[in-house]
C-alpha positions in Angstrom: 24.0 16.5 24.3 21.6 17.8 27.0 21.2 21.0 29.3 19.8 21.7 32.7 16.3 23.2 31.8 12.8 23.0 32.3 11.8 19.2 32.8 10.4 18.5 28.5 6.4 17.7 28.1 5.6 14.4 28.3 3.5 12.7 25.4 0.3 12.6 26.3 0.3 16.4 27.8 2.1 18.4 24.3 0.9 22.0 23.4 -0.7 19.6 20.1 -2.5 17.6 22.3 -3.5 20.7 24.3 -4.6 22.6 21.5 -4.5 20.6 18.2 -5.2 24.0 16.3 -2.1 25.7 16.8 0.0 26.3 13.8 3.0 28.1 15.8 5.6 27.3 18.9 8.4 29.2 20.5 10.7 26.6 22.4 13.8 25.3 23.0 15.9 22.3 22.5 16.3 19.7 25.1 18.5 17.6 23.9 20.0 16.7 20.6 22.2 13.3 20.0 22.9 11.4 16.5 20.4 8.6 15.5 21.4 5.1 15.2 18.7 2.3 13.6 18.7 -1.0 15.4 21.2 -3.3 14.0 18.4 -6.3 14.5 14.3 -6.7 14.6 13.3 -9.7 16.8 9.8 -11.3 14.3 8.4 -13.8 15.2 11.2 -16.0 17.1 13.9 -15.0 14.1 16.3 -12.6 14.5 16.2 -10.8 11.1 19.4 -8.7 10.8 19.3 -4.7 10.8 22.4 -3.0 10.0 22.9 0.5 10.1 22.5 1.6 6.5 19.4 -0.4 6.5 17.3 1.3 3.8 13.7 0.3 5.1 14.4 1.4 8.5 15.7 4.5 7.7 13.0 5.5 5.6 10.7 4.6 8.5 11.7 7.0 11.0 12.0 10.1 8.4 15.9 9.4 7.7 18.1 9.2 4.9 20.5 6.3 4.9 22.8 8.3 2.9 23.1 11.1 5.5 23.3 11.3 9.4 19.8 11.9 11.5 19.6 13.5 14.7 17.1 12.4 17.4 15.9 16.3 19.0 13.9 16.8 22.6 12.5 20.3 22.5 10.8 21.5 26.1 7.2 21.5 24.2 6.0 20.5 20.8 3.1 21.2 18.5 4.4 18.5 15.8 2.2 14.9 17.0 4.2 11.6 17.3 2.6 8.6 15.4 0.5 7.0 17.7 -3.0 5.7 17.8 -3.5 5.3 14.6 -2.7 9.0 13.0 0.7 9.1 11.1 2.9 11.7 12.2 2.8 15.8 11.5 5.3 17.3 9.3 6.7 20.7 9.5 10.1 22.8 10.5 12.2 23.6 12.9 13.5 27.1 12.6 16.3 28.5 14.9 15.3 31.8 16.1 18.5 33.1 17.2 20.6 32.3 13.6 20.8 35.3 10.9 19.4 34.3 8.5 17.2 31.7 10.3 16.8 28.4 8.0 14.4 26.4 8.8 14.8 22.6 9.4 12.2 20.3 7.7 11.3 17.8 10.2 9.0 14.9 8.2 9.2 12.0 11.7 8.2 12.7 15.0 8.3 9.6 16.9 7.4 8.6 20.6 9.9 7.1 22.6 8.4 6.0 26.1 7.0 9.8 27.3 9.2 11.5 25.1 8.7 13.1 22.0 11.7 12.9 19.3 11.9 15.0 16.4 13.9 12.9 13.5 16.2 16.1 11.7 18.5 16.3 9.1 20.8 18.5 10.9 21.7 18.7 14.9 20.5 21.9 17.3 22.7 22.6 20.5 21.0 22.0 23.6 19.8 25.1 24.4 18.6 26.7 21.5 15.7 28.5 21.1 13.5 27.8 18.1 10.2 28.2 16.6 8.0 25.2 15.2 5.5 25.4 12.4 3.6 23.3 11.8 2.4 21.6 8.0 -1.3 22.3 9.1 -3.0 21.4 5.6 -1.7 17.5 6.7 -2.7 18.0 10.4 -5.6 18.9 9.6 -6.9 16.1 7.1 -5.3 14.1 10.0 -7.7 15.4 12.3 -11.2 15.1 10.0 -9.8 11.3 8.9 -9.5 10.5 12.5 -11.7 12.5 14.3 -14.2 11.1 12.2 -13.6 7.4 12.5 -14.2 8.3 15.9 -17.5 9.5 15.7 -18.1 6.4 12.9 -17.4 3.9 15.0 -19.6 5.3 17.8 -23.0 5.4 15.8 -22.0 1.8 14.6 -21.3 0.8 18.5 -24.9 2.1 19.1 -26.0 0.4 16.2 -24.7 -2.6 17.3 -21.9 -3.4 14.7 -18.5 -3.8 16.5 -15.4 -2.8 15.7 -12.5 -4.3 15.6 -9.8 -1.8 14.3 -8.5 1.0 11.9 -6.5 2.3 9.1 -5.6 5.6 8.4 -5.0 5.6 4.1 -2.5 8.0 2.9 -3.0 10.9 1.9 -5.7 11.4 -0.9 -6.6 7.8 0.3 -9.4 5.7 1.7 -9.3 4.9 5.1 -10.9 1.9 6.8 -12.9 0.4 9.9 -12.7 -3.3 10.6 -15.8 -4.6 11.5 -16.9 -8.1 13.2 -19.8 -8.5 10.3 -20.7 -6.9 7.0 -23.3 -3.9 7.7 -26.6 -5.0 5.4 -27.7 -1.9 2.5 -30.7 -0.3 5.0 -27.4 -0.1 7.9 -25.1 1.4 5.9 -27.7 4.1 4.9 -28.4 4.6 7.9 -25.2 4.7 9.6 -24.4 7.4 6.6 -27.7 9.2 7.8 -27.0 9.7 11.7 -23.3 10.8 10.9 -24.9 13.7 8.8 -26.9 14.2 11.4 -24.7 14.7 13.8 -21.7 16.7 11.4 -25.1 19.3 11.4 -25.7 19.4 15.0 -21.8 21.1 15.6 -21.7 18.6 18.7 -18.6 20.0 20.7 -15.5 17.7 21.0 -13.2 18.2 24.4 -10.6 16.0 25.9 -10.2 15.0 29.0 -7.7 13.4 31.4 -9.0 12.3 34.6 -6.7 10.9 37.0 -8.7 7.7 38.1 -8.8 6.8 33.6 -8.8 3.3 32.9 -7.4 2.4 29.6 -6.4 -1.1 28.4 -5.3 -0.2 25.0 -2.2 1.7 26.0 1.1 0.8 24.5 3.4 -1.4 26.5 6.2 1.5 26.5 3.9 4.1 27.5 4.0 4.7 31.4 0.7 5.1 33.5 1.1 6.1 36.2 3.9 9.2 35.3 1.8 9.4 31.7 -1.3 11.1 31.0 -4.4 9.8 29.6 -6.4 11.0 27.4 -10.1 10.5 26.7 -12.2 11.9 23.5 -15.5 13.0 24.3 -18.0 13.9 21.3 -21.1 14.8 23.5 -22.9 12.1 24.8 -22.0 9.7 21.8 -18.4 8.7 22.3 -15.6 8.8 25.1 -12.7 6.7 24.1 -9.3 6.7 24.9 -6.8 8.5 22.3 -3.6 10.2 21.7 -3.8 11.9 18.5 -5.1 14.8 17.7 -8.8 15.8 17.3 -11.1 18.4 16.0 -13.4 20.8 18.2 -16.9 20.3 16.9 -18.2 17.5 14.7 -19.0 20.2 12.1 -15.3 20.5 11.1 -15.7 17.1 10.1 -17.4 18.4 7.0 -18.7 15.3 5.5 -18.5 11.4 6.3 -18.2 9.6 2.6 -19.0 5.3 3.1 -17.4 3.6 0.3 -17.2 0.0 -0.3 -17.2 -3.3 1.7 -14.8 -6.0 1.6 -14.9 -9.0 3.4 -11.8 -10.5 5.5 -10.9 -13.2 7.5 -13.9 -15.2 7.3 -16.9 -13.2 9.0 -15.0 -10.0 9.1 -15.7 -6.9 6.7 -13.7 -3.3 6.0 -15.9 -0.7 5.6 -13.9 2.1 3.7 -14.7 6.0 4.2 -13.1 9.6 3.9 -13.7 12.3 5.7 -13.8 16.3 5.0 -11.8 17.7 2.5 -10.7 14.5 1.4 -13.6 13.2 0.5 -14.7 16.7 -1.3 -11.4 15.6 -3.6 -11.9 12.2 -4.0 -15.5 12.9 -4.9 -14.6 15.5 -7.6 -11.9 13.0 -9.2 -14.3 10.4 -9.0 -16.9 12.5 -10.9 -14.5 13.5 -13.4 -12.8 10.2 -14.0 -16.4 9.1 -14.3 -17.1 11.7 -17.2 -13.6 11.2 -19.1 -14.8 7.3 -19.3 -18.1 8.5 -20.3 -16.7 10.8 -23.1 -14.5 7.5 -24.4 -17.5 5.4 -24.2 -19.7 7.8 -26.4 -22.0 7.4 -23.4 -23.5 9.7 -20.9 -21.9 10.7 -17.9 -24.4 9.3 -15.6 -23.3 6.7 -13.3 -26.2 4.3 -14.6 -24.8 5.1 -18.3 -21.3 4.8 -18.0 -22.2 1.4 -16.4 -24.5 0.2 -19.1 -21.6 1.2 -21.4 -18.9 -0.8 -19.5 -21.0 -3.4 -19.6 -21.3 -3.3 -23.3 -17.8 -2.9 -24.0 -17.3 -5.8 -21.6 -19.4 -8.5 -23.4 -17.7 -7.7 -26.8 -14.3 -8.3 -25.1 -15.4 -11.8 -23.8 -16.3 -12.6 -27.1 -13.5 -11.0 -28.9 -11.4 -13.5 -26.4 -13.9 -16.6 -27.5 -13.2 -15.8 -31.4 -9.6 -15.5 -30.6 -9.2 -18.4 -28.6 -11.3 -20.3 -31.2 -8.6 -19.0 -34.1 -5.6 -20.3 -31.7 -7.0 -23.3 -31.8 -7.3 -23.6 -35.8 -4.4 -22.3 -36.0 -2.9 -24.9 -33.1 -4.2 -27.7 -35.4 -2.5 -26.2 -38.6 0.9 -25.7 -37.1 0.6 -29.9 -35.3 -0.5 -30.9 -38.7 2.8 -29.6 -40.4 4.4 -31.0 -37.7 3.2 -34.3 -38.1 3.8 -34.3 -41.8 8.0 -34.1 -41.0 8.2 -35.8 -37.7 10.5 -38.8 -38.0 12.0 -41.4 -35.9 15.7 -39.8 -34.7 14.7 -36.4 -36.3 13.5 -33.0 -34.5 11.0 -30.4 -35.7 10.9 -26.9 -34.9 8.3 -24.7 -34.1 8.0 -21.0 -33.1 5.2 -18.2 -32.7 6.2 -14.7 -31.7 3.2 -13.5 -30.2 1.3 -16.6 -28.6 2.9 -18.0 -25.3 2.7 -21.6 -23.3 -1.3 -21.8 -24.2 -0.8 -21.6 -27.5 1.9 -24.4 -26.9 0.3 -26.6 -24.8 -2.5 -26.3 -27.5 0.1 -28.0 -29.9 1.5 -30.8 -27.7 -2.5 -31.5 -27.3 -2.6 -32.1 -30.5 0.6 -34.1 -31.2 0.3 -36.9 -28.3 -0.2 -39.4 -30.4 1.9 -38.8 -33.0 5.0 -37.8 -30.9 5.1 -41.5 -29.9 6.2 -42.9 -33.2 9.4 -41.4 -32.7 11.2 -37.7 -32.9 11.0 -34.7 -31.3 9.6 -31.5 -31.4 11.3 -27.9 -30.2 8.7 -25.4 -29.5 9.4 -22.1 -28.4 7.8 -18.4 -28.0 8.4 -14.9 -27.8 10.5 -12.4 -29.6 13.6 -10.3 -29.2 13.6 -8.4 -26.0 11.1 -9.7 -24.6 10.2 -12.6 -22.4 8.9 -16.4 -23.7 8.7 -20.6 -23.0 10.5 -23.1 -24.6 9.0 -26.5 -24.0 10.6 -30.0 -25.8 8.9 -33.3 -26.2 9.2 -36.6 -27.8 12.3 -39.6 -28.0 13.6 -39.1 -24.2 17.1 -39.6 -25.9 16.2 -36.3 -28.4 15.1 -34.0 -25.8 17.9 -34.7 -23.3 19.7 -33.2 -26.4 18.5 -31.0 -27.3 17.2 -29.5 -23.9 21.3 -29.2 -23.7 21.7 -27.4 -26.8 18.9 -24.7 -25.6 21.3 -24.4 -22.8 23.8 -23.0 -24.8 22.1 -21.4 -27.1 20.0 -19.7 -25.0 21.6 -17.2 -22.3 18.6 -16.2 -20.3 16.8 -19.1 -19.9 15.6 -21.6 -16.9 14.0 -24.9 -17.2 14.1 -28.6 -16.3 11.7 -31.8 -16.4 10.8 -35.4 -17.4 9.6 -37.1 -20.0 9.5 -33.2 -21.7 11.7 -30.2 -21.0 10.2 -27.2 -20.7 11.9 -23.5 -19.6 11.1 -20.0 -19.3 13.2 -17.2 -21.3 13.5 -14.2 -19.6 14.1 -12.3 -22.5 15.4 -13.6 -26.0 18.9 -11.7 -26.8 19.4 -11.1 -30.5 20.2 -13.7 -32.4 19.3 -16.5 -30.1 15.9 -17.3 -31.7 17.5 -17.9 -35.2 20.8 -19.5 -33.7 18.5 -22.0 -32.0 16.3 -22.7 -35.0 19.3 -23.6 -36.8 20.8 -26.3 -33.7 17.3 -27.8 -34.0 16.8 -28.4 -37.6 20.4 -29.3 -38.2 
């Protein structure tokens, strides 16, 4: 459905691009017509199949696959369509001429060549005149994440460490920067220092679109020459090319927070950060998580203690593990000597442990290698009621094709298959079935 009207703004020139601190819009809808996913998704030569209830895609675009989704064109928007890196705004769409006036949640705005679609829940006639608020809490942690990777990636440019992409983190979230090589201690203080430096200096922020722009990281769909492009200017250290929104001044940043490093594809590194608010909160949690473990530790709450602590606690676990590996052994050579003692020619043993799985196993066929080849076989199994465990046969070739068959029918759940020794995975013993197979063995 569509009406004559004013010609809609095009992405690239919206009142959120305009003015990326308004909370507010009075407009009207442009056009309103039912969303249908894509029944296929051409990767990477295969044609992987889509259909319409597709759960994945739906919840992509902000739909429900158990309800219907309308794609809305309104003449102007203040809600930002995912692009260049910055997830999409949330907010509502109320109609101004309905008593009472309900408000629509919108939570996907999506660009579609120059347009802007606003993914609802419920359809608008063409014509309507609404009002659109904006969640401006999420805009603007949007804004501080990305205007500040902006202003990130510039003192590293100047530094010399290139960048080769982003990530925006969800919310509450680290985001990250892909650089071309890991930044050394002294750089990563420093690039920490000059950010500071410049959140302090309130360096003004302004967009421009100059008509002669060159741009070469444009999206395929997005139209040049009836388009607009938009560069990012933060005073004389940055201009780049962006369509999200941005703050006004470097001092709403608030705070650039460098995390860790990790390294990827061979000579690449992410370098994580947050920004503003977000990494006020993260901060605080940190500090407090830091305490809790503290208190548990009997330790201080000092970075340097809780360490020294973990450290502590640490090197009595790897020995607690040596001991109790050590013990699985002994016990390992225990359970093979019994084993020994009955195993006969044309006979099987059996062996169970509840609470040790296929180490403590192997452990026993280690010990029986030998002995298994005068003659018999051995049944040896793990795990308990409910829960998960290994089954693993060896000896006369004869005996275990046997008895591998009668763990077939013994045994609902389980999977398994080999030569010269069977061995299987339970995916959980069923009552009964641990006893009832005991019995098939010994008898």
């Amino acid at each position: 459905m569509s009406v004559e009207g004013p010609i809609p703004a095009i992405v690239g020139a919206l009142s959120c691009q305009k003015d990326s601190y308004l909370k507010t819009l009075d407009t009207r809808v442009v056009s309103c017509i039912e969303y249908v996913p894509p029944r296929s998704t051409q990767i990477a030569g295969k044609t992987k199949s889509k259909k319409a209830t597709d759960p994945e895609k739906f919840v992509e675009n902000g739909a429900s696959p158990e309800s219907k989704t309308w794609l809305i064109e309104l003449a102007d928007s203040i809600l930002f369509p995912e692009g260049g890196g910055q997830p999409t705004d949330h907010g509502t769409i109320t109609p101004v001429t309905q008593d009472p006036a309900e408000a629509i949640p919108i939570k996907s705005i999506q660009r579609h060549g120059l347009r802007c679609m606003h993914f609802s829940p419920k359809p608008l006639d063409p014509g309507t005149m609404v009002r659109q608020d904006v969640d401006f809490n999420r805009r603007w942690d949007h804004m501080q994440q990305h205007t500040g990777q902006h202003l990130l990636c510039a003192i590293m440019t100047a530094m010399h460490i290139e960048d080769v992409g982003w990530g925006m983190g969800p919310e509450g979230e680290m985001n990250y920067v892909e650089l071309k090589r890991k930044p050394n201690d002294d750089e990563i203080s420093e690039i920490q220092e000059r950010c500071a430096e410049a959140i302090r200096l309130s360096i003004p922020i302004t967009v421009e679109t100059p008509g002669d722009a060159k741009a070469d990281s444009l999206p395929g769909d997005y139209d040049k020459e009836k388009g607009v492009v938009r560069f990012i200017k933060i005073g004389d250290i940055d201009y780049n090319a962006c369509c999200g929104t941005h703050l006004k001044s470097t001092a709403h940043i608030s705070l650039i927070l460098l995390h860790h490093t990790q390294t990827i594809r061979g000579t690449n590194c992410r370098l994580y950060f947050t920004c503003g608010n977000r990494a006020i909160k993260l901060a605080s949690s940190s500090i407090n998580a830091l305490r809790a473990i503290g208190v548990s530790l009997s330790s201080g709450s000092a970075p340097s203690e809780v360490q020294s602590s973990v450290q502590i606690l640490s090197d009595k676990l790897s020995e607690s593990r040596k001991k109790e590996q050590k013990l699985l052994r002994e016990i390992a050579k225990f359970e093979s000597d019994r084993i020994k003692a009955v195993l006969q020619p044309g006979k099987s043993v059996w062996s169970h442990r509840a609470s040790d799985g296929l180490d403590f196993i192997n452990s026993i066929v280690f010990e029986l290698k030998e002995a298994i080849k005068g003659g018999g076989a051995v049944v040896l199994a793990s795990g308990e009621e409910k829960s998960t465990g290994y089954i693993m046969i060896i000896g006369e070739q004869s005996l275990v094709e046997i008895l591998a068959a009668k763990v077939k029918e013994v045994v609902s759940a389980v999977k398994g298959g080999g030569k010269g020794k069977w061995q299987g995975k339970v995916a959980a013993w069923k009552k009964g079935e641990i006893e009832a197979l005991r019995k098939a063995v010994e008898e």
